[in-house]
C-alpha positions in Angstrom: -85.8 27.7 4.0 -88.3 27.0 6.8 -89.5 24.1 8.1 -92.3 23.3 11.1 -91.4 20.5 13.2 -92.6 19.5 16.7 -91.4 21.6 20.1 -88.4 19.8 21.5 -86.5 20.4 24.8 -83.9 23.0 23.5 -86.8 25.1 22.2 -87.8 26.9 25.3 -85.3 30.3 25.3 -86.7 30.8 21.7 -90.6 29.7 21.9 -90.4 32.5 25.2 -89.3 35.2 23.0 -91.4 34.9 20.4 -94.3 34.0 23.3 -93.1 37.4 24.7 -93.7 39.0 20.7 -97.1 37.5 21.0 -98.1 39.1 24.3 -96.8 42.6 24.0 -98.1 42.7 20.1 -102.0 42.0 21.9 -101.0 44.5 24.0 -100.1 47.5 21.2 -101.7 46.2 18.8 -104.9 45.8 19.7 -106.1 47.9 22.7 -103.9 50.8 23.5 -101.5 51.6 26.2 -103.5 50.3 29.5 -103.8 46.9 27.5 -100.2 46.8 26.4 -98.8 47.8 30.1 -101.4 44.9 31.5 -99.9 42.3 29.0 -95.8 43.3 29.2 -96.4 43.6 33.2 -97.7 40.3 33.7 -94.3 38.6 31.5 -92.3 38.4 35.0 -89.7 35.1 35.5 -92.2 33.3 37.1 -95.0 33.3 34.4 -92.2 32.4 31.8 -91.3 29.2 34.1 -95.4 28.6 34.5 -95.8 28.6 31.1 -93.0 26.9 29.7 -94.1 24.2 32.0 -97.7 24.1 30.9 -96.1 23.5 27.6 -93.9 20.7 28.2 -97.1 19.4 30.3 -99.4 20.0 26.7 -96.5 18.2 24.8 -95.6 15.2 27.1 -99.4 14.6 26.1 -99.6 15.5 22.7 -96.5 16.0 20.7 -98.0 17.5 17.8 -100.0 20.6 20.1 -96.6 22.7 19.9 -95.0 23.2 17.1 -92.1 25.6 16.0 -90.7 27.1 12.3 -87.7 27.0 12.2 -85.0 28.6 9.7 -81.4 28.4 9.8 -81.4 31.7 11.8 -83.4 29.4 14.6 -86.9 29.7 15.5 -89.2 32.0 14.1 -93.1 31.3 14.7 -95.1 28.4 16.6 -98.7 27.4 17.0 -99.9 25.8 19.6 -103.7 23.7 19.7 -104.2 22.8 22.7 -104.2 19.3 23.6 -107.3 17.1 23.6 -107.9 15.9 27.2 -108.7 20.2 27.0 -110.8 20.2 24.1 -113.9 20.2 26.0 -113.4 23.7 27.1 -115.2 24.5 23.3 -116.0 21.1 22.3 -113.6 21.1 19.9 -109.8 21.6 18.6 -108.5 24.9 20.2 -106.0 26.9 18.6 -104.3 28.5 21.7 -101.9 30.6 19.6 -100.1 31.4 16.4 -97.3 33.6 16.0 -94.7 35.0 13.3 -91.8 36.8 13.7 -92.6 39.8 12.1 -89.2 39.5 10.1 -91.0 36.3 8.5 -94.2 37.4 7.9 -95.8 37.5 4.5 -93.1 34.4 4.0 -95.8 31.6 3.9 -94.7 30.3 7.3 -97.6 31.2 9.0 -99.5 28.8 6.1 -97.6 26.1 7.2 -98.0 26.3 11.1 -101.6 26.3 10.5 -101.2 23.5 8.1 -99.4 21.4 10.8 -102.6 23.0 13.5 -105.1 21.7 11.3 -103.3 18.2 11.2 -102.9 18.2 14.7 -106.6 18.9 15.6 -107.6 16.0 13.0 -105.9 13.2 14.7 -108.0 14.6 18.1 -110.9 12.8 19.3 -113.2 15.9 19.4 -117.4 16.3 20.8 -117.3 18.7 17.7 -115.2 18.6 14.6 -114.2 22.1 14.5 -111.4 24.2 15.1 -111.9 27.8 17.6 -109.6 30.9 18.7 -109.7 33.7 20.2 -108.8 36.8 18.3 -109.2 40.0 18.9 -111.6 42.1 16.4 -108.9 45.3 15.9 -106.5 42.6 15.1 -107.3 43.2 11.2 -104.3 41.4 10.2 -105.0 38.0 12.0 -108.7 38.6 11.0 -107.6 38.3 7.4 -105.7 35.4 7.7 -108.2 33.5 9.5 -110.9 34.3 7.2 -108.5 33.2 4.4 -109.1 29.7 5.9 -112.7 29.5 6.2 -112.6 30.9 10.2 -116.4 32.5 10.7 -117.8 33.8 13.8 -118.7 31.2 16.3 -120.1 33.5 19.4 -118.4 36.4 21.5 -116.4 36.5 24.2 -116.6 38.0 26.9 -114.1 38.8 29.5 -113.8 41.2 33.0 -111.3 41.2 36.0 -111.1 39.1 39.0 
């Protein structure tokens, strides 16, 4: 059995190593070796501490932005929307990231971490009342699922080095 509560404290060792699953599956999955050794090489000690304090920060203001699945084997996916004093950077609710084990996939438990995103975003204060993501267009899989809830193309991005 799985259940999605809010991040807490002890969370941090296991939200990084599914974090770390996140990063190096944009990497090979979706962009070939020059993308994957961009995305594993920038994973050092010191990102890990920057980001696990940029969570804590998120959290402190919004409990409800990070939130973990968790099974009796520990954690196994999160999602994270980011919190509202930063949903002006869309104008609306921003889903910053969803991830599965991939030992729990096809379980459901990505349906309920977006559940608990979608109730999150509601109780923001948003200019617009919309959810956005990034997500990568050779990422077929995630395509799917966000298209299974009603996700449609809202612009491109764009991006290019500093």
């Amino acid at each position: 059995m799985v259940r999605v509560r809010p991040y807490a404290d002890g969370d941090a060792d296991e939200l990084w190593t599914l974090k770390r699953g996140f990063e190096t599956g944009l990497g090979t999955g979706t962009g070939g070796d020059e993308k994957a050794a961009k995305y594993e090489a920038k994973l050092t000690a010191e990102y890990r501490r920057e980001y696990v304090e940029w969570v804590e920060r998120c959290v402190a203001e919004n409990p409800d932005c990070v939130q973990v699945a968790e099974s009796d084997g520990g954690v196994v996916g999160y999602v994270f929307v980011l919190p509202e004093s930063l949903a002006y950077i869309w104008d609306a609710a921003v889903l910053n990231e969803v991830y599965v084990d991939p030992e729990h996939r096809g379980t459901g438990v990505a349906d309920d971490l977006m559940d608990a995103a979608l109730e999150a975003a509601r109780g923001m204060d948003l200019p617009l009342d919309r959810m956005v993501l990034d997500v990568d267009t050779e990422n077929d899989r995630a395509q799917a699922f966000y298209d299974r809830y009603g996700f449609s193309h809202w612009g491109e991005m764009v991006a290019r080095d500093l």
